[in-house]
C-alpha positions in Angstrom: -7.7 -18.6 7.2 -9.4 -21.6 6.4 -7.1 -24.6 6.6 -7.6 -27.1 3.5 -4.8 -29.2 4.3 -1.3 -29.7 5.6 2.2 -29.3 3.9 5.8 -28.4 4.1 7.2 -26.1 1.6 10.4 -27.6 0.1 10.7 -24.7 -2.5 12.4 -21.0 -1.8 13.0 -19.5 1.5 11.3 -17.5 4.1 11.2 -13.7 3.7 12.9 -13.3 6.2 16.2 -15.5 5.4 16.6 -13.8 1.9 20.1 -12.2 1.7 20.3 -8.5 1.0 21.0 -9.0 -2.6 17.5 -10.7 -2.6 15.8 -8.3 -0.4 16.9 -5.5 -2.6 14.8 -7.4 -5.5 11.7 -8.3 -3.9 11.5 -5.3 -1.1 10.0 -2.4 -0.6 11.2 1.0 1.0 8.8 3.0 3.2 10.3 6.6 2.4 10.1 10.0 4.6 9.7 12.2 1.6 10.5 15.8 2.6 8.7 18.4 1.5 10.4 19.6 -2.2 11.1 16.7 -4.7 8.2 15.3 -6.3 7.5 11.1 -6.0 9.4 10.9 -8.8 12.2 11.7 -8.1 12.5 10.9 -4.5 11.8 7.0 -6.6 14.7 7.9 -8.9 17.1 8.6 -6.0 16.5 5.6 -4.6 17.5 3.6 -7.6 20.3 5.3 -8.3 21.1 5.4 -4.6 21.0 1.7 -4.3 22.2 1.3 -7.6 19.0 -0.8 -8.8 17.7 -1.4 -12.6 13.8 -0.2 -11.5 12.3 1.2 -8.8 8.6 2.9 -8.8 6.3 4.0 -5.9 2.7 3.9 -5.2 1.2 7.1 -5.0 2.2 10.5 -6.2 3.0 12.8 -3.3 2.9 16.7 -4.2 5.7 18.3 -4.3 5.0 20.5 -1.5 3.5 17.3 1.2 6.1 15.5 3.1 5.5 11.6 4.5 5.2 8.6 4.0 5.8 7.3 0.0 6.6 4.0 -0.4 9.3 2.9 -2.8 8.9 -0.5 -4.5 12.1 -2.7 -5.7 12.9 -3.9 -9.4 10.3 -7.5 -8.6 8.3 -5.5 -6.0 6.9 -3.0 -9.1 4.7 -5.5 -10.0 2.8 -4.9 -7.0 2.5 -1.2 -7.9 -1.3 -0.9 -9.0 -2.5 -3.3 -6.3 -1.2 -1.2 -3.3 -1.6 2.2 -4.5 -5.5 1.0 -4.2 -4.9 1.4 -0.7 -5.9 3.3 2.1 -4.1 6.6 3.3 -3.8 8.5 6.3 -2.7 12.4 7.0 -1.9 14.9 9.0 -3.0 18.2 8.2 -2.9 21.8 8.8 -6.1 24.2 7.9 -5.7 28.0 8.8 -9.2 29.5 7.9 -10.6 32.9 7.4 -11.4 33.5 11.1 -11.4 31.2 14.5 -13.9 28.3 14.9 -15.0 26.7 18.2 -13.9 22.8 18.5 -18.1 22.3 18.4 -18.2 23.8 15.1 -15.9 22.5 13.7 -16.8 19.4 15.2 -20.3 19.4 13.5 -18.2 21.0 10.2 -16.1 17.5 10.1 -19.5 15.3 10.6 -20.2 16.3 6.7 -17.3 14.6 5.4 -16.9 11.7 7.1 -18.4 8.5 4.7 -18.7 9.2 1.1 -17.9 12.2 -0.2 -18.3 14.1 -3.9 -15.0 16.0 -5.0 -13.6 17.2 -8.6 -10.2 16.6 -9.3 -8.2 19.9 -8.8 -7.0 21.7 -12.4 -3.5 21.1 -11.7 -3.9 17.3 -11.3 -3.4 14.4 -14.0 -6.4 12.7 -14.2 -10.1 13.6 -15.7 -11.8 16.9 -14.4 -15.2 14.7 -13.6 -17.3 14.4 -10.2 -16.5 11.1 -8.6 -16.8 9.4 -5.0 -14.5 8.7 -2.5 -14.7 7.5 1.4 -13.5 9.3 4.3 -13.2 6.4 7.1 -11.8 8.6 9.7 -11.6 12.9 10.3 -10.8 14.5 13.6 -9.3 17.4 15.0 -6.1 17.4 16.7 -5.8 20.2 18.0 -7.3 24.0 17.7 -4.6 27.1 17.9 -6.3 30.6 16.9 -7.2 29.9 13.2 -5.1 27.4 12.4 -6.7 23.7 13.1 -4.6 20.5 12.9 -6.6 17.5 12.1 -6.4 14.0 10.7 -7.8 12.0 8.0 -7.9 8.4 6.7 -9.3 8.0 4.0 -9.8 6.2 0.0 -6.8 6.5 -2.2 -7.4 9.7 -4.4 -9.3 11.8 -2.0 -8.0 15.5 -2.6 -6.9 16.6 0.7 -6.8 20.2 -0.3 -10.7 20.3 -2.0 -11.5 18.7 1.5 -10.0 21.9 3.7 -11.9 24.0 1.0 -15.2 22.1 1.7 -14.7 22.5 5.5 -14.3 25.8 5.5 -17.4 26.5 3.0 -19.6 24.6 5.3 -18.2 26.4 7.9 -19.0 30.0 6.2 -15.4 31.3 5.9 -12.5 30.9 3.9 -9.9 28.0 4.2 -6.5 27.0 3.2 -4.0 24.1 3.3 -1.2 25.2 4.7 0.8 22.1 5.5 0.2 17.9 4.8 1.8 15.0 6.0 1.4 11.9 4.7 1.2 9.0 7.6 0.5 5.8 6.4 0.4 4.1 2.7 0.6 0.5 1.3 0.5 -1.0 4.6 3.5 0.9 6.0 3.5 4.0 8.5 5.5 6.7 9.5 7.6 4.9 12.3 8.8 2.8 9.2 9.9 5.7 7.3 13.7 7.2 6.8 15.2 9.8 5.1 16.9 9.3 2.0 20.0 10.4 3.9 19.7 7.6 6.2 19.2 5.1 3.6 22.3 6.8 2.1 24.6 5.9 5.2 22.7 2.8 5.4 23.5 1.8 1.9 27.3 2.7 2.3 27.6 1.3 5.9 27.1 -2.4 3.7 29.4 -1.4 0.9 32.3 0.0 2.7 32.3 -1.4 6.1 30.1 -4.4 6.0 27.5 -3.8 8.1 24.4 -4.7 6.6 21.9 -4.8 9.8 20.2 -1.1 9.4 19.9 -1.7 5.8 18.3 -4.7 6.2 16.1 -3.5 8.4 15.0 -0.8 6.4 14.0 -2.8 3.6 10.8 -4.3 3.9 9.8 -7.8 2.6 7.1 -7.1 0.2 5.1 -9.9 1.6 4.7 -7.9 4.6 2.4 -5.2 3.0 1.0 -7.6 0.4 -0.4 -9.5 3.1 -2.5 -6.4 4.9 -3.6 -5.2 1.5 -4.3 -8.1 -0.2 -6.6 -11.2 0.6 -4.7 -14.4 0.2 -4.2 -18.0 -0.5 -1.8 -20.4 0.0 -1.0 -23.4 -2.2 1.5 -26.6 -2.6 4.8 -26.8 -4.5 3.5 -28.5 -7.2 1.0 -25.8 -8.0 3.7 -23.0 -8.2 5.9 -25.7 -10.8 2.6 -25.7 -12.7 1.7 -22.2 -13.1 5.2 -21.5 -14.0 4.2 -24.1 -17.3 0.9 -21.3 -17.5 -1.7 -24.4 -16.0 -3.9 -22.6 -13.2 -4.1 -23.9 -9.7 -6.8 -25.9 -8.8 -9.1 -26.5 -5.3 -6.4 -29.5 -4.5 -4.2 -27.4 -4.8 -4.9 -25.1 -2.3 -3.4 -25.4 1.2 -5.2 -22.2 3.0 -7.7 -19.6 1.8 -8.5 -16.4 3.4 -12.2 -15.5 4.3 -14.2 -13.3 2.3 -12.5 -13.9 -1.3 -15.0 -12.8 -3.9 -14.7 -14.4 -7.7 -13.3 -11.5 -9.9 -10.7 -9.9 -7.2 -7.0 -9.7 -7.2 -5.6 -11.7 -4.5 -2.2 -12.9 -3.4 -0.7 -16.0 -3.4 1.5 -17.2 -1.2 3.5 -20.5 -0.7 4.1 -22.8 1.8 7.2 -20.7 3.2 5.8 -17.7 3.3 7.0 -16.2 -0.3 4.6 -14.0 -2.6 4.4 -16.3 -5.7 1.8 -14.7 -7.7 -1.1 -12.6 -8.5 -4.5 -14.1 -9.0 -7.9 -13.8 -10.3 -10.2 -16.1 -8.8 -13.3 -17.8 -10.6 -14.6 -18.5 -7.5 -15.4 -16.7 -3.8 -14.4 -18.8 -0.9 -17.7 -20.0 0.1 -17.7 -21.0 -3.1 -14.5 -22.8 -3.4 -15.3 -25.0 0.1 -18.4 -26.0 -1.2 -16.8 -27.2 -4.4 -13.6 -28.9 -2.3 -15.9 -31.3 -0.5 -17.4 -32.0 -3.8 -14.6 -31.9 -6.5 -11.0 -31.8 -5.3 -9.8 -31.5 -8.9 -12.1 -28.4 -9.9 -10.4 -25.2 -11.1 -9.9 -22.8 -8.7 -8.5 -19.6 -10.4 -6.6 -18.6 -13.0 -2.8 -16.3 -13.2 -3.7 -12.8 -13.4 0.0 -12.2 -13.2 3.3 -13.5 -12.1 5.7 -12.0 -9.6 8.5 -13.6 -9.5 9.2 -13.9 -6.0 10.8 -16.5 -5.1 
């Protein structure tokens, strides 16, 4: 982060000192969906479950894929189409036609790692048209007979299932999916996940008896995955009482700006305490915007792409 200058928040309060009621606004729960329910309505037993106006998730799960789906809180919704963006990891498990040596498959996997061509399966929601996507990361796991367990990060929309039938064409036999497992989403993995049973007895061990700790550890702060997903700024008080009038922040009024910031992209903005304030657009990339501050403290810097009311 590049420091512009020094200052004290006086407004809000740090994520972390929000009370339950406010952490059930502005949080986010990282959910171990089982295998059954569609995203949903795993979402939709959450709400009603914590007894919340809105709820929504960012990324649709099959029905039949069990992981990680992570459930956004009334405020935190806002955030929906930013994280869903994101990067994802799996687990999964491909039983082909006939056994394939570890170098086979090996040199198999080395076709699909990078960027990749795939058609959207018939039974999916979105166009039927040939598009890109990146595989960052594919290796085996482990090899058992026909069955090969392997993982896979990768860009958000990549069609685990056209993948295992790719493999298996390159390999020269045929290939199914026969179990996935989603491990990490929206900046939250697996060893953040519960079951919605345990948020259940987490929910009812604050309402009947009290005890609020395992809930409030289960809720996340959705600063926390805003902050891996997101680039960020951070600017003064007296630039979140403005943009709350609709006048954009300008270079003075900027505390600290992340590196690598290009004009055009969403990015977060934070305040002094920590708190997401708001979405923005910036007119300028951060070379950009040091160049001008040494020039023209007063210059605009960006403009509201939206608010979320955070604080």
């Amino acid at each position: 982060m590049h420091i512009l200058r020094e200052e004290q928040g006086r407004l809000g309060k740090r994520p972390e000192e929000r009370s339950l009621e406010e952490q059930l606004r502005y949080g986010v729960v990282c959910i171990d969906k089982p295998a059954g329910p569609s995203s949903h309505e795993v979402s939709a037993f959450v709400r009603r479950m914590l007894q919340l106006q809105r709820t929504g998730h960012t990324g649709t799960l099959d029905q039949n894929v069990s992981g990680v789906l992570v459930v956004l809180l009334n405020e935190a919704r806002k955030l929906s189409g930013y994280f869903a963006r994101s990067p994802k990891s799996y687990v999964c498990l491909m039983r082909l036609q006939q056994a394939a040596s570890q170098e086979e498959l090996k040199e198999a996997f080395a076709h699909f790692r990078g960027t990749i061509y795939q058609t959207p399966p018939e039974a999916s929601a979105v166009k039927k048209r040939l598009r890109t996507r990146t595989v960052y990361a594919l290796n085996v796991l482990e090899i058992e007979g026909k069955n090969v367990l392997f993982a896979c990060e990768c860009e958000a929309g990549t069609y685990l299932r056209n993948l295992v039938r790719d493999v298996g064409e390159v390999l020269g036999v045929a290939s199914e999916m026969r179990e996935l497992r989603r491990t990490y989403a929206s900046g939250l993995s697996e060893d953040q996940a519960v079951t919605l049973q345990q948020l259940s007895d987490y929910y009812w061990l604050w309402k009947k008896k009290g005890r609020e700790e395992h809930l409030r550890k289960t809720i996340v702060p959705v600063e926390e995955p805003a902050s891996k997903l997101m680039k960020k700024i951070v600017v003064s008080d007296d630039a979140l009482k403005k943009t709350s009038s609709g006048v954009p922040p300008k270079i003075s009024d900027v505390l600290q700006m992340e590196e690598g910031i290009e004009a055009g992209e969403a990015i977060a903005c934070f305040t002094a305490k920590g708190e997401l304030a708001f979405v923005l657009q910036p007119q300028l990339s951060t070379q950009q915007a040091l160049e001008w501050w040494n020039e023209n403290k007063d210059a605009e810097f960006a403009r509201v792409l939206r608010v979320v009311q955070a604080f």
